[in-house]
LUMFI-867961 format. One line per field, with one value per residue (C-alpha): residue number from 1; residue in one letter; x, y, z. Coordinates in Angstrom, 1 decimal, always signed. Example, Ala and Ser with C-alpha at 12.3 -4.5 7.8 and 13.67 -1.06 7.14 Angstrom:
# LUMFI-867961
pos	[1:2]
code	[a:s]
xx	[+12.3:+13.7]
yy	[-4.5:-1.1]
zz	[+7.8:+7.1]
END
This chain:
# LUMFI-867961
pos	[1:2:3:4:5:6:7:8:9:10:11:12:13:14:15:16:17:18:19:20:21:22:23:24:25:26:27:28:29:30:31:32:33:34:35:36:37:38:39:40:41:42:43:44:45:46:47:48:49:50:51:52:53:54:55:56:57:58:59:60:61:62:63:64:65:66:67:68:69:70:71:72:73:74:75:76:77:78:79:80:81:82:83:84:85:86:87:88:89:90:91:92:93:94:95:96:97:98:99:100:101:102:103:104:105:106:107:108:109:110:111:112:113:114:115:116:117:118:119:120:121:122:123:124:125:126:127:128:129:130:131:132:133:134:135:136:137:138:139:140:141:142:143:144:145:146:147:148:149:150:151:152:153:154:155:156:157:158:159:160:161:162:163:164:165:166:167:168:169:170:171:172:173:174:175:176:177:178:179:180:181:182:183:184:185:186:187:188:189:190:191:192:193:194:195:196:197:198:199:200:201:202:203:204:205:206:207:208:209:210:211:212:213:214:215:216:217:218:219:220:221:222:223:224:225:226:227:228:229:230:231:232:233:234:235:236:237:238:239:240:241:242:243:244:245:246:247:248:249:250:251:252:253:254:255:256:257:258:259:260:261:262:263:264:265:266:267:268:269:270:271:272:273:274:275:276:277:278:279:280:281:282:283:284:285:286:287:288:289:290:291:292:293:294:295:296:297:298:299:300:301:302:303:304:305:306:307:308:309:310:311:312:313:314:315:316:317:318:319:320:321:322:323:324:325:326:327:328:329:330:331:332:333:334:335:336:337:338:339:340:341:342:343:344:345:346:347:348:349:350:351:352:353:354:355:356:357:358:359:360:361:362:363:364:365:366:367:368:369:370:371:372:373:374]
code	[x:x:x:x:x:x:x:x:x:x:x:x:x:x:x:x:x:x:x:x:x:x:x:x:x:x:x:x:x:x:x:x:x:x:x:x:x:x:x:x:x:x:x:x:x:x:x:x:x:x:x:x:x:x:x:x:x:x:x:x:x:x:x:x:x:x:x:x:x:x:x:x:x:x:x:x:x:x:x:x:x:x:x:x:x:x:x:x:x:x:x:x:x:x:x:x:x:x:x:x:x:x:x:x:x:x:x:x:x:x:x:x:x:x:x:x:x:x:x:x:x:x:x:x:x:x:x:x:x:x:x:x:x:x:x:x:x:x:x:x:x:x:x:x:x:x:x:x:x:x:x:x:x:x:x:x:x:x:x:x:x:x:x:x:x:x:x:x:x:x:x:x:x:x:x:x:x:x:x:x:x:x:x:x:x:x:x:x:x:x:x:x:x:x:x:x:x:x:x:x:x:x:x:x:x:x:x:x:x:x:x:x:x:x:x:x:x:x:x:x:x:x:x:x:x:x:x:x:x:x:x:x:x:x:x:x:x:x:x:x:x:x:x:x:x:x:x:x:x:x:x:x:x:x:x:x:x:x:x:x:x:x:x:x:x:x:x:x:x:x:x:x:x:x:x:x:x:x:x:x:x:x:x:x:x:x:x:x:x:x:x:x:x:x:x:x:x:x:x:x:x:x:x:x:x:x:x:x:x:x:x:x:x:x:x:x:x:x:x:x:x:x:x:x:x:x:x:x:x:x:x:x:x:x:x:x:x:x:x:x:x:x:x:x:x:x:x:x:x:x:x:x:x:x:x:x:x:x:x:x:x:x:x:x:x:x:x:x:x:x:x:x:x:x]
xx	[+0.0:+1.5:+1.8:+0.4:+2.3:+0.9:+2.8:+2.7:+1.3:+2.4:+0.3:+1.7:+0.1:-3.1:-6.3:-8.5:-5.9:-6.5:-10.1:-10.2:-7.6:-9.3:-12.7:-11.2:-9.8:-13.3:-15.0:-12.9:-13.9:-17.2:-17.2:-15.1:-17.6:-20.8:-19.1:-18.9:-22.0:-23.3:-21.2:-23.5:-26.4:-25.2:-24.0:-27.6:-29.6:-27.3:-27.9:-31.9:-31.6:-30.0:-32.3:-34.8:-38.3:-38.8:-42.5:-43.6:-43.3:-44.4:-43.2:-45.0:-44.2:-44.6:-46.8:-47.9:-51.3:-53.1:-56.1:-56.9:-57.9:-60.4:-59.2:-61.0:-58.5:-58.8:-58.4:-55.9:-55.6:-52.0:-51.2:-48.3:-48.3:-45.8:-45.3:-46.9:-48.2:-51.4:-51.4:-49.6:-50.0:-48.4:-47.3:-48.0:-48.2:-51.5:-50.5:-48.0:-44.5:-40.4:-39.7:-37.0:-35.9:-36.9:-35.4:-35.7:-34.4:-35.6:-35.9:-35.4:-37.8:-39.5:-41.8:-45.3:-45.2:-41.5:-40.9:-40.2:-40.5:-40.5:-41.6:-39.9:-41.9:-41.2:-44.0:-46.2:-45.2:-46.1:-49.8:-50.2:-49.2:-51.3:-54.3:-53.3:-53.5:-57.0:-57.8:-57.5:-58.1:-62.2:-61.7:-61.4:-64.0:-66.2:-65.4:-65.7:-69.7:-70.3:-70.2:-71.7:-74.6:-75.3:-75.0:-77.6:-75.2:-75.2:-78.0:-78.2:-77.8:-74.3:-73.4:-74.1:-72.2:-69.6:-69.3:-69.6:-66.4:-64.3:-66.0:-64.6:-61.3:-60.8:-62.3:-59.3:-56.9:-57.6:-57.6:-54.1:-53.3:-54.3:-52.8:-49.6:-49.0:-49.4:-46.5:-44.8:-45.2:-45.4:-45.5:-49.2:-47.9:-44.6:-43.4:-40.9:-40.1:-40.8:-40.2:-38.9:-41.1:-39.7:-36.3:-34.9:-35.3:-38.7:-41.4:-44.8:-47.9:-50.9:-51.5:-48.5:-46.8:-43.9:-43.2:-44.4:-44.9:-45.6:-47.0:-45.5:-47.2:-45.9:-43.8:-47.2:-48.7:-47.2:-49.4:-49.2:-51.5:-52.0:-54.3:-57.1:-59.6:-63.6:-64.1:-61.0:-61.9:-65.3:-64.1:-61.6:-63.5:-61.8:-59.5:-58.5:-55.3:-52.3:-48.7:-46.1:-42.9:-40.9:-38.0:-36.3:-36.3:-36.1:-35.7:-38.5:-42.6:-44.7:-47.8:-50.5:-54.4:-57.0:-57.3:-58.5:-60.9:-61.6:-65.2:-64.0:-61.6:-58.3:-58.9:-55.1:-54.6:-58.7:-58.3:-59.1:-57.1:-56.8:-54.4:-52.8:-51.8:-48.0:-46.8:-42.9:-41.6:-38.6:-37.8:-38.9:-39.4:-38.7:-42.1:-42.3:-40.4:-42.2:-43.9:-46.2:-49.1:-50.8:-54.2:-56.4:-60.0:-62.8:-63.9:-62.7:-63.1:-62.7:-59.9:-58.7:-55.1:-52.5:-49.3:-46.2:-44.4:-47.6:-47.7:-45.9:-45.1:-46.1:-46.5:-47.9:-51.1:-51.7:-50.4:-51.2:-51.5:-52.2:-55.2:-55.8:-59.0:-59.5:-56.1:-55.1:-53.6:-55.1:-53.1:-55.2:-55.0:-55.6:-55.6:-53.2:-54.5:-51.4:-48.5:-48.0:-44.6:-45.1:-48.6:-50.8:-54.1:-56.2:-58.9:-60.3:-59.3:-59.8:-62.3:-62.3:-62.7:-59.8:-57.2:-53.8:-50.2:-47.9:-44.8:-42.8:-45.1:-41.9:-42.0:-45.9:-48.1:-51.5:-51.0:-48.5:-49.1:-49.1:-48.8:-50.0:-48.0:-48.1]
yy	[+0.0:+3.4:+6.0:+9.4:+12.2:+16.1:+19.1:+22.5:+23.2:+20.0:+16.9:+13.1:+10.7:+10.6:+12.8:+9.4:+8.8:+12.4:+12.2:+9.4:+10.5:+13.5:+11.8:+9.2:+12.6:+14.2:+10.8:+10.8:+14.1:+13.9:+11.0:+12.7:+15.6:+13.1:+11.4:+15.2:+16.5:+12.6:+12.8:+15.6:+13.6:+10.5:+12.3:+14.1:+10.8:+9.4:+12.3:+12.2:+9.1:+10.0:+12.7:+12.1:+13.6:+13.5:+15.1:+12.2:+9.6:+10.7:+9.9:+8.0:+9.7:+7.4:+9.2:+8.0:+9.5:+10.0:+10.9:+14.2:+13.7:+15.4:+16.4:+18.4:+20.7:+23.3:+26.9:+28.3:+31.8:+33.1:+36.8:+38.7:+41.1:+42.4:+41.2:+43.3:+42.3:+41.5:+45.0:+48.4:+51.0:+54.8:+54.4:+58.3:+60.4:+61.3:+65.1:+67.0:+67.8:+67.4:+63.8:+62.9:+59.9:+57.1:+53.9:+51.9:+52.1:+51.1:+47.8:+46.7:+43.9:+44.1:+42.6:+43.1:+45.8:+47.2:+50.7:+52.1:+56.2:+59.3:+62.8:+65.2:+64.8:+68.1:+70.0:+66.8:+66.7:+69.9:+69.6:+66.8:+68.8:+71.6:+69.2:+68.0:+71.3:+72.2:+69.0:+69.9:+73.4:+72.2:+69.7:+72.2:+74.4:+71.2:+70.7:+74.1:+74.0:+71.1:+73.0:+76.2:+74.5:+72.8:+75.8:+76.9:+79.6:+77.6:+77.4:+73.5:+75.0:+76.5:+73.0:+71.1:+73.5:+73.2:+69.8:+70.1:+72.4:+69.6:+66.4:+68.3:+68.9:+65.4:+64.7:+66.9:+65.3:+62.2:+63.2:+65.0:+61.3:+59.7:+62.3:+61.6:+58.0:+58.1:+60.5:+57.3:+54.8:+50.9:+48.1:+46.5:+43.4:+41.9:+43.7:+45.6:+49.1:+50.3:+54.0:+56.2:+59.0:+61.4:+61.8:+62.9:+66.7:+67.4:+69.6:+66.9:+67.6:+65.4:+62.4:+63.1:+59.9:+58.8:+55.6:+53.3:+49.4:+46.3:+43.5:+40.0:+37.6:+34.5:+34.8:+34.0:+37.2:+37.9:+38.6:+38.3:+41.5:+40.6:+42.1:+40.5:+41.4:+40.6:+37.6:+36.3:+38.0:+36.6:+32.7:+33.2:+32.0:+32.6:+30.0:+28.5:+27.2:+28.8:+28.3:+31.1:+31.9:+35.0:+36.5:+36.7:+32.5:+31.5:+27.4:+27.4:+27.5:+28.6:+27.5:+29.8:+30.7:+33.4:+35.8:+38.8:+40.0:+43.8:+44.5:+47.8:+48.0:+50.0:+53.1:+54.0:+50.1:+49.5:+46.0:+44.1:+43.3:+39.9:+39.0:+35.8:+35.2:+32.9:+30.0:+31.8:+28.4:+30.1:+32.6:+36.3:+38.6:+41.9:+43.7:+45.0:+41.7:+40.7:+37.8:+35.1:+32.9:+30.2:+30.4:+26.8:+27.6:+25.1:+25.9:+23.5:+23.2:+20.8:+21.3:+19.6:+17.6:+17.0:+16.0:+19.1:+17.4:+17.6:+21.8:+23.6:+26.8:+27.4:+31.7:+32.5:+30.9:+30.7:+27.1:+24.5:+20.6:+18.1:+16.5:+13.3:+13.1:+10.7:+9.0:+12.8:+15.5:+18.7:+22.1:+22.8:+26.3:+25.9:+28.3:+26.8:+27.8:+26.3:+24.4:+21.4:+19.4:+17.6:+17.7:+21.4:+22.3:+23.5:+25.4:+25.9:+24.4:+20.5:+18.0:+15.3:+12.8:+14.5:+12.2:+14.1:+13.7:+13.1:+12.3:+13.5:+16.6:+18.5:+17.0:+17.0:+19.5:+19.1:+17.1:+14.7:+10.7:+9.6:+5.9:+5.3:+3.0:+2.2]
zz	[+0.0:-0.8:+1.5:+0.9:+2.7:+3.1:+3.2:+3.6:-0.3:-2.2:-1.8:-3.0:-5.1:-6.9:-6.7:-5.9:-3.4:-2.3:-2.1:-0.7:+2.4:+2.2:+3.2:+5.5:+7.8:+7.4:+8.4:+11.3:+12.3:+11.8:+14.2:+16.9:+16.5:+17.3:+20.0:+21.5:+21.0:+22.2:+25.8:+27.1:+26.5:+28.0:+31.1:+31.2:+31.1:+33.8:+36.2:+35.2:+36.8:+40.1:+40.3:+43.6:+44.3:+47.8:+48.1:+45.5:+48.4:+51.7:+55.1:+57.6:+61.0:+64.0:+67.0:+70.4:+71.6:+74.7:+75.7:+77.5:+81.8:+83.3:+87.1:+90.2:+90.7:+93.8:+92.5:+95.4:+95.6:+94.7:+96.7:+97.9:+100.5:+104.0:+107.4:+110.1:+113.6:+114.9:+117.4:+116.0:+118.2:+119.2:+122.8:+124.5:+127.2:+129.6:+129.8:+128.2:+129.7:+129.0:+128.0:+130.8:+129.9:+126.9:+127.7:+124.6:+121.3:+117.7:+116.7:+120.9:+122.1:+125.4:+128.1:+129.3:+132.2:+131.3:+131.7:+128.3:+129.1:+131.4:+131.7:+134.2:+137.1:+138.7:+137.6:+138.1:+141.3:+142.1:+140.6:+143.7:+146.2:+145.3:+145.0:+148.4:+150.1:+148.6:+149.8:+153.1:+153.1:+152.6:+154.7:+157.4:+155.9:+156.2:+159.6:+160.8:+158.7:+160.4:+164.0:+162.7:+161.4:+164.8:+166.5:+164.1:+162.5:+159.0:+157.5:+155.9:+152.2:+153.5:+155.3:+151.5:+149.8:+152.0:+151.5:+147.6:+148.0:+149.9:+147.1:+144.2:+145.3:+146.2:+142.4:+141.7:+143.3:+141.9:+138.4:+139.1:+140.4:+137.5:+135.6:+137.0:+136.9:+132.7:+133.2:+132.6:+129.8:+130.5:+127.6:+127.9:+126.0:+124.7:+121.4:+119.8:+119.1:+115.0:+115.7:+118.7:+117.5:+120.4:+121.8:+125.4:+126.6:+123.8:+125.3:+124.3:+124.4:+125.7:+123.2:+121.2:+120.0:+121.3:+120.7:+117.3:+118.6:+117.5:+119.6:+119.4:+122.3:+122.1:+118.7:+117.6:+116.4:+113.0:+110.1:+106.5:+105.1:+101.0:+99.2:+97.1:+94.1:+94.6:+93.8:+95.5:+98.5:+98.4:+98.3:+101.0:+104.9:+108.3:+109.1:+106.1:+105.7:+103.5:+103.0:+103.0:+101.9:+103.0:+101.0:+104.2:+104.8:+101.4:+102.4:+104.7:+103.8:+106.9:+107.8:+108.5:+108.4:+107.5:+110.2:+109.4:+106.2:+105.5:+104.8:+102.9:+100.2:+100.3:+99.2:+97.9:+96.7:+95.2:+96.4:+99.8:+102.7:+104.2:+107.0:+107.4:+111.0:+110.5:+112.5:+112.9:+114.9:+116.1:+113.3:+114.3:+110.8:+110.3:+109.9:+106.0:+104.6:+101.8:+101.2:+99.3:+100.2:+98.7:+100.4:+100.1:+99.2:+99.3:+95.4:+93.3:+89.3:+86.8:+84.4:+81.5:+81.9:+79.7:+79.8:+79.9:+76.3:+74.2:+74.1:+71.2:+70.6:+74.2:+74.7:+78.7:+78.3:+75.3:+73.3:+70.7:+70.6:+68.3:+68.0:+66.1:+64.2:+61.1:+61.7:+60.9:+63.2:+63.3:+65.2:+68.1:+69.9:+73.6:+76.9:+79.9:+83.4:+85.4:+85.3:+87.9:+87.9:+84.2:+83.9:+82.0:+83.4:+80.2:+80.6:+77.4:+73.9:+74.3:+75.3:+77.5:+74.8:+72.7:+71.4:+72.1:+70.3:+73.3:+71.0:+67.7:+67.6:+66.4:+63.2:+62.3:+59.9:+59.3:+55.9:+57.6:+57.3:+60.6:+62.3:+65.6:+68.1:+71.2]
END
């Protein structure tokens, strides 16, 4: 076979031989060329085939269910308020005078009977003496009536009038008497002092405060004041129980009772005032430490219950569940009233015959498939 050799502008052999070359070089083109424009196509149909549609073929999600509970639940009343004492008075002088001497101090304790104050008891002391010697002065007069009427020199008018003179003066000197013994203040019960109002050397006068107490008999006599609306206040009874927890001892819950219920609302607050009387044990609160109260009423409600891992997209009360119906689920808006360890009391949303999804609720929609197990 010859060979045909081409060059720059000179070609060897015969024009057949040409032609022919020629269209053996163009065949082989032509075929490289296909082969290209083929490889596109073959890589397309092998990715069409890779190519998955996941919404064609739809999961099955695997839920448990439960149904809801229906459950008494006793609606206790939830209130804050401050410590105060049973008594609260303003400890005060009879008459008025210089305070000679206070022997107590804010935030002291004391005893039944102890002397907490003093006024200077000169000028007191004069005021007896001078009630003394009118005192006597008609007693005389009295006498010497007595012997003037027998002699028939008095008439019996002047006698009575006589003895008028000597019944008021002794009326006198006992009010001076009195008068003088509340120149000194005495504790009528165990307490403390909130506020020395007055201090050592004032000139007071009669029924200005002097001393702001407390009472505290028997570390027994503090009170938990809380206020309430209306129709709390109208379910609370005297003696029903509460529990209480003070800022002041976080780790302990005190036990305690309705004492006290206003029958006029606060004016400045425009709610009512109930008082809680507390069982301290040994602890003794500072009066205005703030605290809470649970208070147990007799009222009690049925509520729905469900369990704590069934809620999504929980917002304060407000949440949604849910619901199977049809072997479908359906989003169901709900309204919590409380929360209780793992378990939601619903008040309004569900019914007691409402099948609940308690599981996998995080992957659900309404158009999910869904396969119940146990």
């Amino acid at each position: 076979m010859k060979s045909t050799i081409i060059t720059s502008g000179h070609l060897s052999g015969s024009g057949h031989e040409y032609k022919k070359n020629n269209f053996t070089l163009m065949s082989k083109r032509t075929t490289i060329l296909v082969s290209l424009l083929t490889l596109p196509l073959f890589f397309s149909c092998k990715d069409d085939k890779k190519v998955s549609h996941p919404f064609e073929t739809t999961d099955v999600i695997s839920i448990k269910t439960a149904t809801v509970e229906s459950l008494a639940l006793t609606n206790n009343i939830s209130a804050s308020g401050l410590v105060t004492t049973e008594n609260q008075a303003n400890y005060s002088f009879k008459i008025g005078g210089v305070v000679r001497k206070i022997y107590v101090e804010e935030g002291q304790f004391f005893k039944k009977g102890q002397l907490l104050a003093t006024l200077d008891a000169t000028e007191i002391s004069a005021g007896l003496n001078q009630a003394d010697l009118n005192v006597k002065k008609y007693e005389r007069d009295y006498t010497r009536a007595v012997n003037l009427y027998k002699d028939s020199v008095y008439t019996l008018e002047q006698l009575q009038n006589t003895k008028t003179g000597l019944d008021i003066a002794k009326k006198q000197k006992e009010a001076v008497a009195f008068n003088s013994r509340y120149s000194k203040i005495y504790a009528t019960s165990d307490g403390f002092i909130a506020n020395k109002i007055a201090n050592e050397g004032e000139v007071v006068g009669p029924g200005s405060p002097i001393l702001a107490i407390n009472e505290t008999k028997q570390n027994n006599n503090y009170l938990l004041k809380v206020g309430l609306t209306d129709k709390e206040w109208a379910s609370v009874k005297l003696g029903q129980k509460a529990k209480v927890f003070l800022d002041g001892f976080p780790d302990e819950a005190f036990e305690a009772t309705v004492f006290r219920k206003s029958q006029a609302a606060d004016a400045a607050l425009g709610s009512f005032q109930v008082e809680l009387k507390l069982d301290m044990k040994n602890q003794k609160p500072a009066v205005g430490m703030f605290g809470k109260a649970e208070i147990q009423t007799d009222k009690a409600e049925d509520f729905i219950a469900i369990p704590y891992n069934s809620l999504i997209e929980a917002d304060g009360n407000k949440a949604f569940v849910f619901v199977v119906e049809n072997n479908k689920v359906k989003r169901q808006p709900i309204t919590i009233f409380k929360f209780d360890n793992d378990q939601v009391f619903v008040k309004d949303g569900l019914q007691k015959t409402d099948q609940i999804v308690i599981s996998n609720s995080a992957y659900l929609n309404e158009q999910s498939t869904i396969k119940i197990i146990k």
